[in-house]
C-alpha positions as CSV (number, residue, x, y, z in Angstrom):
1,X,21.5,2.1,-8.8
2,X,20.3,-1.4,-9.9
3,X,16.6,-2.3,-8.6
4,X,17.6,-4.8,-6.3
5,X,19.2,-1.3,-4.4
6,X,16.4,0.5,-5.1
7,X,14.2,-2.2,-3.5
8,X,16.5,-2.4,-0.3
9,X,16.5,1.6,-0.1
10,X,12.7,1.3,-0.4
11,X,12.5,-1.2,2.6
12,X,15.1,0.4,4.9
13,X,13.2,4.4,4.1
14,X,9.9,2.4,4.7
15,X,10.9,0.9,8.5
16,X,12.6,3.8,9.3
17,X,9.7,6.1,8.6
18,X,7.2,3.6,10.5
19,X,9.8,3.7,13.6
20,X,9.3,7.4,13.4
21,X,5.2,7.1,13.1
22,X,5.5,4.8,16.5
23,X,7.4,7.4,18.0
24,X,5.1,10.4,17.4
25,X,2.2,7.3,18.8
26,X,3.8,7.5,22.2
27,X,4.5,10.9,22.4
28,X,1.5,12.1,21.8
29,X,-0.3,14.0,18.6
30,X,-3.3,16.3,17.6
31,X,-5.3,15.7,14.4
32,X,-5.5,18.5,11.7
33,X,-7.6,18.6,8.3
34,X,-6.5,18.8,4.8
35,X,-8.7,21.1,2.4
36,X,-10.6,17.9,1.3
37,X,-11.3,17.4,5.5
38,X,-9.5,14.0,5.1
39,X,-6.9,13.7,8.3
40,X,-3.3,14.6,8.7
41,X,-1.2,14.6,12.0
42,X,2.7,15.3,12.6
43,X,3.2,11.3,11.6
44,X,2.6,12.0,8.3
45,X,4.6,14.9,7.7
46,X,7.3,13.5,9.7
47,X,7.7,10.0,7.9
48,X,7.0,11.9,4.2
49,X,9.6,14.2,5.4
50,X,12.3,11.0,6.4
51,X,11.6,9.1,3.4
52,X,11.3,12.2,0.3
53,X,15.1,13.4,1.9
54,X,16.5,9.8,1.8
55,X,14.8,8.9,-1.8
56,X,16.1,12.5,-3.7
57,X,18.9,12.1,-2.1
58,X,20.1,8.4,-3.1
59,X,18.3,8.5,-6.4
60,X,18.2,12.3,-8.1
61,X,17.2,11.2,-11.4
62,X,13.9,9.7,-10.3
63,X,10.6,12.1,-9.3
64,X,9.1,11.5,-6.3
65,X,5.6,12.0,-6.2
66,X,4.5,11.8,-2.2
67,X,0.4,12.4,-0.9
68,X,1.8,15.6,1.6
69,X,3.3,16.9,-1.2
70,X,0.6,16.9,-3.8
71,X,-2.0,18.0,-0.9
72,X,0.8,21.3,-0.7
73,X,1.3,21.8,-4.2
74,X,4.9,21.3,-4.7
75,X,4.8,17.6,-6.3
76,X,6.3,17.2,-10.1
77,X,3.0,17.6,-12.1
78,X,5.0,15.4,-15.0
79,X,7.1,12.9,-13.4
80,X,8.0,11.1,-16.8
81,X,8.1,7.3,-17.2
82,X,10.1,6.6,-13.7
83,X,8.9,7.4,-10.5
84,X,8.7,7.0,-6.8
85,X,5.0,7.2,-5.5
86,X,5.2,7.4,-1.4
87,X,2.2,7.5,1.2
88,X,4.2,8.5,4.1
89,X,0.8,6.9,6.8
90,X,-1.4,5.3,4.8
91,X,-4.3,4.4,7.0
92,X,-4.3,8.1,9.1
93,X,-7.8,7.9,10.1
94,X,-7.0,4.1,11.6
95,X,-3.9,5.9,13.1
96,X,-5.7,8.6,14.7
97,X,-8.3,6.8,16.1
98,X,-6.1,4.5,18.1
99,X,-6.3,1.2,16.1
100,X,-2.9,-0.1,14.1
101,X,-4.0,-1.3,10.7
102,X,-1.8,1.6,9.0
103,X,1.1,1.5,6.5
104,X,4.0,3.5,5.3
105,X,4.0,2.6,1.5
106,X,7.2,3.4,-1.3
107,X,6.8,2.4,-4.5
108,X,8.5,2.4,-8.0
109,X,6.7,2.9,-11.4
110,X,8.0,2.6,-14.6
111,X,6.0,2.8,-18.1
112,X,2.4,3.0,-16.0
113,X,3.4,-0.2,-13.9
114,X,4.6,-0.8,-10.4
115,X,8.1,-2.7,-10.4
116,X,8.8,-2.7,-7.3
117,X,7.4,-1.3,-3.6
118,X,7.7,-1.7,0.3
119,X,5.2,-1.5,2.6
120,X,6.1,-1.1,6.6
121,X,3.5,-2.0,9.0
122,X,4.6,-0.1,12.2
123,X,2.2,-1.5,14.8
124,X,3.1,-4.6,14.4
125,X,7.0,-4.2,12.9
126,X,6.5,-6.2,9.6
127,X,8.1,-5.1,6.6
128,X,6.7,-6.2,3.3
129,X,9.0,-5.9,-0.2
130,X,8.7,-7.3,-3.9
131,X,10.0,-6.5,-6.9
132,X,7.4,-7.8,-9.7
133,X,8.6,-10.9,-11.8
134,X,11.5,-11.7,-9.2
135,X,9.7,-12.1,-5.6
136,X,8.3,-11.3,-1.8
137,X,9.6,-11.5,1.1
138,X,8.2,-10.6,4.8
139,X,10.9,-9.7,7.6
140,X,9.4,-9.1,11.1
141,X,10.7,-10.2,14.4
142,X,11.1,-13.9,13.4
143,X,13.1,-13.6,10.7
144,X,13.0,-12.6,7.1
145,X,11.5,-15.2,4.7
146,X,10.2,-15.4,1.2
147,X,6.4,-14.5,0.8
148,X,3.9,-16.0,-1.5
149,X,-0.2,-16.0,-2.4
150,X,-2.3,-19.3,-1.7
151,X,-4.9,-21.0,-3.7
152,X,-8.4,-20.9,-1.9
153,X,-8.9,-23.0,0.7
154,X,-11.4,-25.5,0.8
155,X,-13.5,-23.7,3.5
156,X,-13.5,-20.6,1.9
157,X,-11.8,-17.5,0.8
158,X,-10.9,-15.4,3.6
159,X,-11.4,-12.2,1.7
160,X,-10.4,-8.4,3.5
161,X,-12.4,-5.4,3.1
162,X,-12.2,-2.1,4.4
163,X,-12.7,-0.5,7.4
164,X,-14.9,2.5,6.0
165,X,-17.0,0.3,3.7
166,X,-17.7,-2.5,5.6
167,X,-21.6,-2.4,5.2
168,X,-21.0,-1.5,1.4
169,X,-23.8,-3.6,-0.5
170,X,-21.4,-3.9,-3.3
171,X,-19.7,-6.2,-1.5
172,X,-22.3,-8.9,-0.7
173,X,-22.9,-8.7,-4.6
174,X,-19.3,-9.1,-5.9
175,X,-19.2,-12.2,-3.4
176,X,-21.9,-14.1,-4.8
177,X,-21.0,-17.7,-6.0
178,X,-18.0,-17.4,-4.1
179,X,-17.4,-19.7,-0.9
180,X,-16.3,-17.2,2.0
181,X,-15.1,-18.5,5.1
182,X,-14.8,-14.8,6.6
183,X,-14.7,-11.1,5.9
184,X,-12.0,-9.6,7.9
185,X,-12.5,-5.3,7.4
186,X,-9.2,-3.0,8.2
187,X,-7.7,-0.4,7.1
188,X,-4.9,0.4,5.0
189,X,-2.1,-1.3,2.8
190,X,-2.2,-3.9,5.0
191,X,-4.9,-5.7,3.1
192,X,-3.1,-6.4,-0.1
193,X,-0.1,-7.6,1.9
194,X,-2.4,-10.1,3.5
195,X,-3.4,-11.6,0.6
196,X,0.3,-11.4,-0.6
197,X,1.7,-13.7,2.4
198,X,-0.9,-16.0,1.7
199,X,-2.9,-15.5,5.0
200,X,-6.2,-13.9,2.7
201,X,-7.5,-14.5,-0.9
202,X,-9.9,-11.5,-2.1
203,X,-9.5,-8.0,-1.6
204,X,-12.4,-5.8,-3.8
205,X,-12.2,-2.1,-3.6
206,X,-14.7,-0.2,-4.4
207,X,-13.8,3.4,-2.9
208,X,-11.8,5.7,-4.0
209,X,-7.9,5.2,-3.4
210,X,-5.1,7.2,-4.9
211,X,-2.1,5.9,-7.0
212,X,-0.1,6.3,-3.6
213,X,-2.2,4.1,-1.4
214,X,-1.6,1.1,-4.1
215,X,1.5,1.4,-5.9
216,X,3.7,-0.3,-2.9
217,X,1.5,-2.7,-2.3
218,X,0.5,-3.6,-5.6
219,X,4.1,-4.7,-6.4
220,X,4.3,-6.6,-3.6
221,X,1.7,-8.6,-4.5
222,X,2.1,-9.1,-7.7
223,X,5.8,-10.1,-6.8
224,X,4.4,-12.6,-4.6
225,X,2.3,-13.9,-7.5
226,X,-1.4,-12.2,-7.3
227,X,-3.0,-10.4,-9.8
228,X,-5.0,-7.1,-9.9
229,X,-7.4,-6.4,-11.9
230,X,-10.2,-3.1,-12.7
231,X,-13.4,-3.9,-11.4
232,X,-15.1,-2.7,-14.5
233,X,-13.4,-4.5,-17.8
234,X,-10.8,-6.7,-15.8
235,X,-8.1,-4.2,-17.6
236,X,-4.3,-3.6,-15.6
237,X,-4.3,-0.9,-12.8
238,X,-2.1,1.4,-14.3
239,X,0.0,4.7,-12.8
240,X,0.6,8.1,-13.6
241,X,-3.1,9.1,-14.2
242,X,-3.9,12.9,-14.5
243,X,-5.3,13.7,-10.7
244,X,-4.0,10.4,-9.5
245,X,-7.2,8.5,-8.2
246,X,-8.0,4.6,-9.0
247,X,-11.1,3.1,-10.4
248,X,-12.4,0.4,-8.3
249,X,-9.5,-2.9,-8.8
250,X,-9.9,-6.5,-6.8
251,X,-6.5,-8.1,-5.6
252,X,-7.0,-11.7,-5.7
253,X,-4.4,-14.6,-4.5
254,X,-4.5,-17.8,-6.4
255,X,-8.1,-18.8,-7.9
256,X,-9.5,-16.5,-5.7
């Protein structure tokens, strides 16, 4: 399978898992917690479930390494140079506390780099794909339509932060010298696709992610033509790290 049908199967598990998560939304769920007392509901399990099936079963040859799976114990330990990376609901706690700025993120890596990823947004029906060197595109209910970063504005940098750091100190510092229109804090993959669609500039992080929260949305934004970069040495964001946990990165659009 050539990775323009790898990016399509990406995309088409990705909506069909975040159709799935708006389902669970209105049917009702309760709100269970993992060993490390981080959240997990039947939406995660569910769309993990959807989109592990449909990627073993259209692409054997490549590991999938998914966050319910790891959390359980039954994830490849070595996947090798290929591999899927999936976070079935990125964004739980925003998805159990009733807000929509959660994701359903699949991702391909190859030699410690993301090639390609999707990213579903299901409150709001957008689906974001890229495949790194060749392009982004957007489809939601007006169409489907290439994607690209902007360069800052002349009133400032809109720049996204998260939801669970928004009074980080780190923050204020990072942003000084910069001209910042507005600070917009959600949750999720969401952020990096803003920036990617050219609606946002800056996104810093300085919490704790995992390889699974970023790998999707990393390519997409590099495929739209951002950059991101370590917070400490400027060095790539690379994959397939023992224990699977990011440094801090920042995701900027054009002269961010």
């Amino acid at each position: 399978m050539d990775q323009d049908a790898l990016l399509t199967l990406a995309a088409r598990l990705a909506a069909e898992a975040a159709a799935a998560i708006n389902a669970v939304r209105a049917a009702g769920f309760a709100v269970e917690r993992k060993t490390d007392r981080s959240p997990v509901t039947e939406a995660d399990r569910i769309a993990e479930a959807l989109i592990v099936e449909g990627l073993r079963a259209a692409t054997p040859a490549i590991p999938v390494i998914a966050e319910e799976e790891i959390e359980a114990g039954t994830a490849p330990t070595d996947p090798g140079r290929t591999f899927w990376l999936v976070d079935p609901l990125d964004g739980t706690r925003e998805f159990a506390a009733g807000r929509d700025n959660f994701a359903v993120n699949v991702g391909l890596v190859e030699d410690g780099r993301p090639v390609l990823g999707a990213v579903a947004i299901p409150a709001t029906g957008e689906v974001f794909r890229g495949r790194v060197g060749l392009g982004a595109w957007k489809r939601d209910a007006a169409g489907d339509r290439p994607i690209a970063v902007r360069a800052a504005p002349p009133e400032g940098l809109t720049v996204m932060g998260s939801h669970h750091y928004q009074d980080d100190p780190r923050m204020g510092h990072f942003l000084q010298g910069r001209q910042v229109a507005r600070i917009v804090n959600i949750g999720s993959a969401e952020k990096f696709c803003r920036v990617a669609e050219g609606t946002a500039d800056l996104y810093p992080r300085f919490g704790r992610t995992m390889e699974w929260d970023t790998a999707a949305p990393h390519a997409v934004l590099e495929a739209a033509g951002g950059t991101i970069r370590l917070l400490e040495g400027g060095g790539p964001l690379r994959y397939g790290k023992a224990g699977w946990a990011n440094p801090g990165f920042v995701c900027e659009g054009r002269r961010a």
